[in-house]
N, C-alpha and C positions, 0 to 999 in steps of 0.2 A: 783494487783500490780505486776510489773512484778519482777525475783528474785535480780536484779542487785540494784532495788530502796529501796531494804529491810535493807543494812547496813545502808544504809544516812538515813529513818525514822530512824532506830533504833537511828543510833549518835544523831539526832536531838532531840529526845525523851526523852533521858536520858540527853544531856546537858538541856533541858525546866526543867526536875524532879531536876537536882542541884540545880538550880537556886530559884526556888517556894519557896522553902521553908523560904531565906533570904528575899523575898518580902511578906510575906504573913504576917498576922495578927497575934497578940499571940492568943494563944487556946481561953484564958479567954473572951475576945473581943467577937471571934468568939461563944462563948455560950451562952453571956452572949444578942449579938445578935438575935440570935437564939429563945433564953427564949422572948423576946419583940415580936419577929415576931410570934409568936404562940398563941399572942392575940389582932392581927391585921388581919381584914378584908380585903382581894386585890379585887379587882373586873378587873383588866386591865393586860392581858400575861403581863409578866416583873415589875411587881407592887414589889415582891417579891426579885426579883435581886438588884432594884432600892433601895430599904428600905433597905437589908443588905449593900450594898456598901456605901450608906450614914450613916449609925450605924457607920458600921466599921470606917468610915473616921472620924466622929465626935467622937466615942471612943482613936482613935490613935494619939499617939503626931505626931506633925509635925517636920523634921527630922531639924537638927540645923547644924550650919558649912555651909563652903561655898563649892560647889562643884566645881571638878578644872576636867575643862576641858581641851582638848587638845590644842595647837595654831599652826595653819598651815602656 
């Protein structure tokens, strides 16, 4: 990486690292995930990925309100 591309990762980096944490799952979710998936057989790459994001999505409420977008 050449040195001039190293501030823009970095800015990029750390604005991704703010952001995660308002999208991500509560802990509990994510354990309580975790604990299910540790007595589940995968047989297929991504069996594992697939299984937590569907937990997680079926654990987490769905967001309420209306979203207000922009109007051009």
């Amino acid at each position: 990486m050449k040195p001039e591309h190293v501030p823009v990762a970095l800015v990029t980096c750390l604005a991704m690292m703010s952001v995660t944490p308002a999208l991500a799952a509560p802990r509990q979710i994510e354990n309580l995930c975790s604990e299910q998936a540790r007595h589940v057989t995968f047989s297929y790459r991504g069996d594992y990925e697939a299984f937590m994001a569907n937990c997680i999505a079926n654990h987490s409420s769905t967001p309420t309100g209306k979203r207000k977008y922009r109007k051009y």
